[in-house]
N, C-alpha and C positions, 0 to 999 in steps of 0.2 A: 431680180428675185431668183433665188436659188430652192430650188424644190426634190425634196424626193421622193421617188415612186415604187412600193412593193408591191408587187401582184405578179400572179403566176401564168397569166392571161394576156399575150402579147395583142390581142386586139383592145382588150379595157386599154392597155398602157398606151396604143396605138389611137383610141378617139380618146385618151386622159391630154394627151400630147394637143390634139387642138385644142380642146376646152381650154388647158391654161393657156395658150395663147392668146387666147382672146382677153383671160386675166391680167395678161403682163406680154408685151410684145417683147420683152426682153428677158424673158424667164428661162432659166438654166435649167435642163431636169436632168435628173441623174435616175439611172434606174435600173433595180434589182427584181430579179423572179423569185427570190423566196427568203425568209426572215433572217437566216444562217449569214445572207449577202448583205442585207439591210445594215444587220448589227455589225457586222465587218464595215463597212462603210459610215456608221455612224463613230465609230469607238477608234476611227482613224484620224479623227479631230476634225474634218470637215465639217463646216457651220448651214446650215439650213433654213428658211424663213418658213418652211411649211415640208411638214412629212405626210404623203398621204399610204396608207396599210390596207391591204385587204387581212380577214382576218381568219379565211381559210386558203392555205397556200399548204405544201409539199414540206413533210418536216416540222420543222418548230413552226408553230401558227404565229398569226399578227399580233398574240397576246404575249408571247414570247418576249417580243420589242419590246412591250410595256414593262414587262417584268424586272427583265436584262436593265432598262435606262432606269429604272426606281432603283434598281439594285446599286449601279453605279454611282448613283446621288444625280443625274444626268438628267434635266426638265427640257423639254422640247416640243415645239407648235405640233403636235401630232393629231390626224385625223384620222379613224377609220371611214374608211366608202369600202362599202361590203353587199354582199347578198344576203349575211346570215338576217333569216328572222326570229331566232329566239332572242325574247327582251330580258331574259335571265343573263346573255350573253353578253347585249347589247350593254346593258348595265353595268355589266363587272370591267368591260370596257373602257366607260365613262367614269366610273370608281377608280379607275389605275392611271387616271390622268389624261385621256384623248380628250379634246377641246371641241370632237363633237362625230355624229355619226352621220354620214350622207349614203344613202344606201344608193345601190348601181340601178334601182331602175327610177333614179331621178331623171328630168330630160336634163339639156347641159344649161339650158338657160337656169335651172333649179340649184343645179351644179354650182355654174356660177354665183347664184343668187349665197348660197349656203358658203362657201369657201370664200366671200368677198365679206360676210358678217364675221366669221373665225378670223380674219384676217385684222378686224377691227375690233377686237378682243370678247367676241360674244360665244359662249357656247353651241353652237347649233344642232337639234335633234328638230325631225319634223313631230310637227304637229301632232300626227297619229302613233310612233314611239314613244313622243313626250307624258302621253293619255293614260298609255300602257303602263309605264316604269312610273307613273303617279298614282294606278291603281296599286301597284306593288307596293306602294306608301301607305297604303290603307293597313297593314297589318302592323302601320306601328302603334306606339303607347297612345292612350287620347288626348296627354299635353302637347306630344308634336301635332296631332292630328289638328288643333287647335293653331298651331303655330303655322301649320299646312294653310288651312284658309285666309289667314290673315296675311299669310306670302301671296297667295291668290290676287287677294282684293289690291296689295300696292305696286302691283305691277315689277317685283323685284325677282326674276330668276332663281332657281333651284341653287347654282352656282353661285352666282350673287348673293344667296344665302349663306352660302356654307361659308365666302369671304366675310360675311356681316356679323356672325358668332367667334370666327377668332379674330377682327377687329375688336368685337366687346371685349375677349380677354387679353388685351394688351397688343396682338402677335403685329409685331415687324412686316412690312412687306416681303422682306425676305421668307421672314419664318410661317407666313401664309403660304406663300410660295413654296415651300420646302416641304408643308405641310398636304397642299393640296399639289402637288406634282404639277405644279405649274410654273409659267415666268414669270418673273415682275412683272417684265411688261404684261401679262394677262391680268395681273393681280391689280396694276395699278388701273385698268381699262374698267373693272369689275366698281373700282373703288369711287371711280367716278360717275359710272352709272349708279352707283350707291346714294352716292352725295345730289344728284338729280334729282330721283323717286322719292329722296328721304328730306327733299328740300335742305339741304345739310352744305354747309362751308368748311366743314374741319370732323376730323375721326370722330372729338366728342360728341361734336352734333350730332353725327348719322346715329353713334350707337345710342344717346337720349332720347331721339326724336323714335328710333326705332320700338326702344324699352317702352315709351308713349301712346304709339301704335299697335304694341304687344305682337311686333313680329316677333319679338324676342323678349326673352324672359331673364331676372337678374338669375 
């Protein structure tokens, strides 16, 4: 497993070095101090199985990276582990394509717990940021606010939502992909936990049985 590590903090990047060991005994990490190196390193054609970013560094922040690889048309397993607590932040984060936020004063067994589900195509936010950026939800319109609960009740991810609305409008794995700054393979991990919660064997199904349930609306 090939991994890379931004942060400007040589002791994070110094216990980040055990933790994934314990992830992958054979895990490669390459590792940059600040976003300027990151993106050098990324835009050198080197392949990755997981980017982990902090998102206050020296210079261009960790949002920078998200920007820089949207910009490119570049989708990539990317994770913030940060300290920042604002969930205005946290969010805009998760909007630009990170596949999940593990903040540093996780313990490592947390660490690992959170970086072994991303790995397995889940989004990861804890529990108490998840609360937060779903209070933020509350200032939308009352049709989503409606469509909010019924996401609730079937056990199907925020994420998992947003793949389940452009399934209903036709969109390609790729073009979900493309769309939500993600990879297939996230798309396609997203699509099967779909087809699980939704009791579903094929796209039509998930998105009828969905319209049935009123997660979603024609």
């Amino acid at each position: 497993m090939k991994i890379l590590v931004a942060d400007d903090h040589q002791l994070f990047i110094d216990g980040i070095h055990h933790i994934l060991n314990k992830l992958d005994s054979n895990v490669v990490i390459t590792e940059t101090v600040c976003a300027d190196q990151a993106i050098l390193v990324l835009e050198s054609g080197q392949e990755f199985d997981l980017i982990l970013i902090d998102l206050c560094m020296p210079g261009m922040d960790g949002m920078s990276i998200l920007q820089r690889m949207h910009e490119r048309g570049v989708w990539l397993p990317l994770v913030v582990v940060s300290s920042v607590e604002n969930i205005y932040t946290i969010k805009s984060s998760l909007d630009a394509g990170a596949l999940g936020f593990i903040p540093k004063s996780h313990s490592s067994q947390q660490m690992i717990a959170a970086l072994n589900a991303i790995l397995e195509g889940e989004i990861y936010i804890p529990p108490e940021i998840e609360k937060q950026i779903d209070n933020l939800e509350t200032r939308r319109p009352l049709e989503e606010t409606i469509n909010n609960n019924s996401l609730k009740n079937s056990g199907i991810t925020r994420r998992q939502f947003d793949v389940l609305k452009l399934l209903a409008k036709g969109y390609s794995n790729k073009q979900i992909a493309t769309t939500l700054f993600l990879t297939e393979h996230t798309i396609k991990s997203h699509i099967r936990a779909l087809f699980s919660a939704l009791d579903a064997s094929n796209r039509t199904e998930c998105v009828q049985n969905a319209l049935h349930q009123e997660i979603i609306k024609n």
